[in-house]
Structure formats: structure tokens, C-alpha cells
DSSP file (Angstrom, degrees, kcal/mol; ACC not computed):
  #  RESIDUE AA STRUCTURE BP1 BP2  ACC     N-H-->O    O-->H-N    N-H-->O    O-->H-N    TCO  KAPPA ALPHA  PHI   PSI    X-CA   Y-CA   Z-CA
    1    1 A X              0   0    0      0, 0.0     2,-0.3     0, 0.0     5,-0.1   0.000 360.0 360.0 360.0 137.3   76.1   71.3   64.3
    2    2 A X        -     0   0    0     41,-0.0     4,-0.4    42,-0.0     5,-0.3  -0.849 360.0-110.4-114.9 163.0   72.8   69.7   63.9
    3    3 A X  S >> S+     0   0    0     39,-1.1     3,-1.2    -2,-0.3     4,-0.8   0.906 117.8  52.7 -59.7 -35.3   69.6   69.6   65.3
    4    4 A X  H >> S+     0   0    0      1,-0.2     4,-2.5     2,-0.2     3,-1.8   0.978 111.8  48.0 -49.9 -52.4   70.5   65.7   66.5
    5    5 A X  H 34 S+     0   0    0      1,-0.3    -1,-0.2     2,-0.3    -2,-0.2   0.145 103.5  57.0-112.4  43.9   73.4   66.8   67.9
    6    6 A X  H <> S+     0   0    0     -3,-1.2     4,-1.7    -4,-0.4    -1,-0.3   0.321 104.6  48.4 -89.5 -33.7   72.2   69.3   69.6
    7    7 A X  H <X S+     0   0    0     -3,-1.8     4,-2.2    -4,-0.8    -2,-0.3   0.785 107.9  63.7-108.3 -31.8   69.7   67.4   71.5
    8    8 A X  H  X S+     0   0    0     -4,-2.5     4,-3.4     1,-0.2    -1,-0.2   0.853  98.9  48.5 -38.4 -44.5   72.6   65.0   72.3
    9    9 A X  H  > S+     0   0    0     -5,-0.2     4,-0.6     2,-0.2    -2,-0.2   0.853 111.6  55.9 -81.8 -22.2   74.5   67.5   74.1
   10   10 A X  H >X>S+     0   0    0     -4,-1.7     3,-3.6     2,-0.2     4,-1.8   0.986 111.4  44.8 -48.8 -61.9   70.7   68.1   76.1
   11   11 A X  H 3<5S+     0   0    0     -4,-2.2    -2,-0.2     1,-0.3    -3,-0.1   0.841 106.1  58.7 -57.0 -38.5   70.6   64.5   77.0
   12   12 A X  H 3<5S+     0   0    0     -4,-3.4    -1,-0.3     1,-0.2    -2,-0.2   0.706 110.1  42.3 -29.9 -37.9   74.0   64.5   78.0
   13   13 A X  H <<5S-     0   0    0     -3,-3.6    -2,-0.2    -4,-0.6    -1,-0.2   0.819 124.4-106.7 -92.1 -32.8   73.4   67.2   80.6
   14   14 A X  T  <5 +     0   0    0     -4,-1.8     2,-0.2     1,-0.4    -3,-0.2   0.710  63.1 155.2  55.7  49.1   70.3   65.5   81.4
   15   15 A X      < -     0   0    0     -5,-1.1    -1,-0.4    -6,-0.1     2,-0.2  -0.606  30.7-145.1 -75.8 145.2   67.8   67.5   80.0
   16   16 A X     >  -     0   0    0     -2,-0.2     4,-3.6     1,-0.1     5,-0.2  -0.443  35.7 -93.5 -89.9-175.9   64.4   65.5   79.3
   17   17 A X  T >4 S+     0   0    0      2,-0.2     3,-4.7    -2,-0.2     4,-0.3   0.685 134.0  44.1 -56.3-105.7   61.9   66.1   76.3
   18   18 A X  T 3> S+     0   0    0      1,-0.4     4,-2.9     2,-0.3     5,-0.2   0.480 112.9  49.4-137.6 -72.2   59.9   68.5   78.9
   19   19 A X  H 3> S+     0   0    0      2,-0.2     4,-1.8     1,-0.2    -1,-0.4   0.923 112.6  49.1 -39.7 -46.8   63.4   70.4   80.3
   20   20 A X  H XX S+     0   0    0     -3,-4.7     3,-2.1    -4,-3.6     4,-1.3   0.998 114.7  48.4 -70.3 -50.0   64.4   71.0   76.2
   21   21 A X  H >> S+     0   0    0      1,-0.3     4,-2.1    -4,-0.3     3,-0.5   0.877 108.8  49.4 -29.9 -53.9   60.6   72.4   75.9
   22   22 A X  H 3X S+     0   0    0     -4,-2.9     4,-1.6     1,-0.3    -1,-0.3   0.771 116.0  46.4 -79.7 -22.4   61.1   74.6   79.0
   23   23 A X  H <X S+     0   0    0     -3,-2.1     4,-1.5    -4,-1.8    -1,-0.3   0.640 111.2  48.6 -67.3 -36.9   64.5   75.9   77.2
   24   24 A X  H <X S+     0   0    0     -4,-1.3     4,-4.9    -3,-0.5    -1,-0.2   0.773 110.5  52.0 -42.9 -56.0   63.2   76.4   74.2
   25   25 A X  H  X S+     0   0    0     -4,-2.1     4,-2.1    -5,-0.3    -2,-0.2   0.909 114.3  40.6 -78.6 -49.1   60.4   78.3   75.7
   26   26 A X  H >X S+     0   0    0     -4,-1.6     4,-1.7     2,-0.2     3,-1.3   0.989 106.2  61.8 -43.7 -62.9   62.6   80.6   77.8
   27   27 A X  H 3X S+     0   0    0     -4,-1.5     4,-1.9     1,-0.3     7,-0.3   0.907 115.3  43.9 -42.4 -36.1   65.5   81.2   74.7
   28   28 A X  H 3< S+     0   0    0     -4,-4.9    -1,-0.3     2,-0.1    -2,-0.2   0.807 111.8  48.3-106.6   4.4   62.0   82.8   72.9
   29   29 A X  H << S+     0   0    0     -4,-2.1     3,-0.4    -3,-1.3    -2,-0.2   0.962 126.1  24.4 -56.2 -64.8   60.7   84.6   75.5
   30   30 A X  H  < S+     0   0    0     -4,-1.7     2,-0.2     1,-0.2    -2,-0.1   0.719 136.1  29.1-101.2 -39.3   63.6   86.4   76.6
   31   31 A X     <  +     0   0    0     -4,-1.9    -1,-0.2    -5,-0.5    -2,-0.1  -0.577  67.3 165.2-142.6  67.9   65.8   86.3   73.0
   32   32 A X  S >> S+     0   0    0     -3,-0.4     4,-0.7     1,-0.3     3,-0.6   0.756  70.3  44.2 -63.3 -41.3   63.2   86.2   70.5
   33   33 A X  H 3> S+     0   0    0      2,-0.2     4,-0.9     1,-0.2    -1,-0.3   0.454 115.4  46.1 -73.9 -12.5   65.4   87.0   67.6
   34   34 A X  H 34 S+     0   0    0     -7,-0.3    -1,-0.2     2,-0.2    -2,-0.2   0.328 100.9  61.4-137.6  30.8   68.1   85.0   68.4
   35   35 A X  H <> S+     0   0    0     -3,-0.6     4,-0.7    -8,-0.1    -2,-0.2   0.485 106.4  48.7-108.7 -26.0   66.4   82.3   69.1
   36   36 A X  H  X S+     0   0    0     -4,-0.7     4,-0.7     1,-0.2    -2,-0.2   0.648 106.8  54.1  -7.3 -69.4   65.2   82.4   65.5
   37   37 A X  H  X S+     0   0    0     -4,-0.9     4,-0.7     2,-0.2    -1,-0.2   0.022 112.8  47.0 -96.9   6.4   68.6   82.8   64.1
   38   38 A X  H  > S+     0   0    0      2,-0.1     4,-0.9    -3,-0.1    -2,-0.2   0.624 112.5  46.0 -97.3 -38.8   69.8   79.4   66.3
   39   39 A X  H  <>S+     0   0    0     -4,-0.7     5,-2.6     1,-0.2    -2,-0.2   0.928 112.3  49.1 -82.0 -12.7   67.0   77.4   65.3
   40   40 A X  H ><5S+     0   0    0     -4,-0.7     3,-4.1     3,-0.2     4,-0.2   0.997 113.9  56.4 -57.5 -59.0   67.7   78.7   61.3
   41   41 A X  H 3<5S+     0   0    0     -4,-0.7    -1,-0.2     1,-0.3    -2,-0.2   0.414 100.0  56.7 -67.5  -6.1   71.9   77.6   62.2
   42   42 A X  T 3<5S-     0   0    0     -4,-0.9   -39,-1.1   -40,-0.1    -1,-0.3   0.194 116.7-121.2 -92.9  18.2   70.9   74.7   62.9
   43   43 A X  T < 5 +     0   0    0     -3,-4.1     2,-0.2     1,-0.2    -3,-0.2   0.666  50.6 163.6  62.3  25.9   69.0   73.9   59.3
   44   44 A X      < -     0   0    0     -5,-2.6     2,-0.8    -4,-0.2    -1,-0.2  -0.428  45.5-119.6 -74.3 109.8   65.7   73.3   61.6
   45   45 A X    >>  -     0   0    0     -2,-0.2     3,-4.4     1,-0.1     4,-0.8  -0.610  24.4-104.9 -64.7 115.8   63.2   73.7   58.1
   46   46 A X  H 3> S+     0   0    0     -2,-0.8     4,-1.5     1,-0.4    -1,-0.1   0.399 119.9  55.3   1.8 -47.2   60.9   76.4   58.3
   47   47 A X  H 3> S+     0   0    0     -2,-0.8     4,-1.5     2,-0.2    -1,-0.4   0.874 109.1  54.8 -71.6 -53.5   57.7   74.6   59.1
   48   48 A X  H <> S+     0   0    0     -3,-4.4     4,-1.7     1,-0.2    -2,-0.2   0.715 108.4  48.8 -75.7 -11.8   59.7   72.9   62.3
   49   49 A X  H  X S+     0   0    0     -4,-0.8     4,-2.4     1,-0.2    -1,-0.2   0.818 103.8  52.4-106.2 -34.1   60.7   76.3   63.8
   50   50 A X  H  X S+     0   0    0     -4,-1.5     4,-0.7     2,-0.2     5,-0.2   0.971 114.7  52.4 -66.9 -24.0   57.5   78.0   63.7
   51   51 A X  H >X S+     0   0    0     -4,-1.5     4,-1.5     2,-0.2     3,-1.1   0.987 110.0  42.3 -14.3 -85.9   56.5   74.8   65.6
   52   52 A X  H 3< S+     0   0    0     -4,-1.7     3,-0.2     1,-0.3    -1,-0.2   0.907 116.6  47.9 -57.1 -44.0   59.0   74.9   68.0
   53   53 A X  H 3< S+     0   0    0     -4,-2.4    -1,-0.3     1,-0.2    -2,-0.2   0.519 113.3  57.8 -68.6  -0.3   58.5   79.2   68.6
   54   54 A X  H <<        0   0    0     -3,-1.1    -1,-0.2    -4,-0.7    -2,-0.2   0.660 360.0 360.0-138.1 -61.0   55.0   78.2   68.7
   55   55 A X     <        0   0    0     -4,-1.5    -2,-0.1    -3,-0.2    -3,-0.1   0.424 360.0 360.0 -86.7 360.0   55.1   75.4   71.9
């Protein structure tokens, strides 16, 4: 699985940019560590996941 096709299976569902945000935002409130360890399994480079835990 990759980060593309990850965000495929969002768009699918019909999450927007602003819905994946708000998903994101929950998964690291609630499951900080293993939200962490998702965005790491998805080869997300280091620099892009403190980003994303960041927003």
C-alpha cells in the first residue's frame, strides 16, 4: 500500500482534501502512536509525517 493509493481509496469513498485533513486529525488525536506507525507503513518520508501530525 502506498500513500497514492491510499488517498485513492479516500476519494473513492468520497472524502475531499478537507474530510482526509479532518481524518488525519482525529487518527492523531485519539491514536497517536498508531497513527505514527500508519503513516511510517505507508513509506510517508519523515519530513511528510511530522507535517501531516503537525496539521
Amino acid at each position: 500500500m502506498t500513500k497514492d493509493q491510499w488517498i485513492e481509496l479516500f476519494e473513492e469513498i468520497g472524502l475531499d482534501e478537507d474530510g482526509m485533513r479532518r481524518w488525519h486529525r482525529c487518527f492523531e488525536t485519539r491514536y497517536p502512536d498508531g497513527h505514527q506507525s500508519f503513516l511510517e507503513w505507508l513509506n510517508i518520508p519523515p519530513d511528510e509525517i511530522r507535517r501531516i501530525r503537525e496539521s
